[in-house]
N, C-alpha and C positions, 0 to 999 in steps of 0.2 A: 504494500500500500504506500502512498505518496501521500507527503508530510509533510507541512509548511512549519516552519521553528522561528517563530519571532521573539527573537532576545534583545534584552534591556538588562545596560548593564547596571552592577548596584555602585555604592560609592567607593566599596573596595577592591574595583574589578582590577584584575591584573595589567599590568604596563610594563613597558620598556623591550628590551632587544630578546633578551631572553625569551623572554614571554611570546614575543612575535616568533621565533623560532622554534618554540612548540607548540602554539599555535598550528606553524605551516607543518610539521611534521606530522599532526593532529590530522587536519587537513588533507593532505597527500596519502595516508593511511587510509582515512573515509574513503575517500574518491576511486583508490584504486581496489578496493573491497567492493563495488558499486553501492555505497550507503548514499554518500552523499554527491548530488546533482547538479546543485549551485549553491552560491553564498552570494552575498551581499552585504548593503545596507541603504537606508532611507536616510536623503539630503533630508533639512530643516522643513518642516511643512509650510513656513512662510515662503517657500518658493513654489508652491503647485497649488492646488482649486479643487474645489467641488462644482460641482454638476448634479443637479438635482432632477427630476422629471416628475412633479404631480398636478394633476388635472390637466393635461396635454401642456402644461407652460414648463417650459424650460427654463432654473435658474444657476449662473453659472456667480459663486463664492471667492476671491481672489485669494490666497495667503492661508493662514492656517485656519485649522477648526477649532469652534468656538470652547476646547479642552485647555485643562489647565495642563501647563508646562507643555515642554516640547522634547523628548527624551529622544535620543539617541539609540534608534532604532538596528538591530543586523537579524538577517534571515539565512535559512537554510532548509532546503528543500532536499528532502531525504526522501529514500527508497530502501524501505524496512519491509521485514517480515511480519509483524506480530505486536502489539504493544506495549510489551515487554520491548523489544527489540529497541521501542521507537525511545522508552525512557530510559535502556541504558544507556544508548548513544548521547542523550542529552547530558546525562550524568557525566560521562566520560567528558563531554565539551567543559560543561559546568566547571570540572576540576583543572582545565587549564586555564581559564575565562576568568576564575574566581569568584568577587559576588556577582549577582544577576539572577535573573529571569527568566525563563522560557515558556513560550504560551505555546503548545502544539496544538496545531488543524489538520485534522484527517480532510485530506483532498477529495470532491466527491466523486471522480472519476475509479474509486475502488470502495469494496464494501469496509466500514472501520471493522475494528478488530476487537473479540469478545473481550 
């Protein structure tokens, strides 16, 4: 099943060279296991829009949404077996990444997993 992982990180999430280097060792590991598919992250929301559509009018929002703060968004789209599968993988990130967050989405292109 395919798995969207949006993480936020906390205020003692890991930094520096080190960390970026097992990060990518992290990283390079996933990838060539086929777990993980892409990674990224989300610029500041004050640079993109909404777009709304009710009662046939369209209304387009400039800058961010009307949420408090603006957090520092990264994703990863994974290709797990199981649910179990899909939270150790996160676990395993989590312990390079340090503090943070991960909110997993079962994609609906596969059935989720009991």
């Amino acid at each position: 099943m395919r798995v969207l992982s949006l993480y936020t990180p906390g205020e003692n999430a890991a930094q520096g060279p080190q960390h970026m280097a097992e990060m990518g060792e992290l990283m390079d590991e996933m990838t060539k296991a086929g777990v993980l598919i892409a990674t990224g992250a989300f610029v500041a929301s004050s640079l993109g829009a909404r777009v709304r559509s009710a009662n046939g009018k369209v209304t387009v929002t400039e800058g961010a949404a009307p949420s408090a703060g603006d957090p520092v968004l990264g994703f990863a789209l994974l290709e797990v077996k199981s649910k179990t599968q899909m939270i150790d993988v996160t676990k395993r990130f989590l312990k390079v990444a340090g503090d943070g967050e991960c909110e997993l989405r079962v994609l609906m292109d596969a059935p989720p997993a009991p």
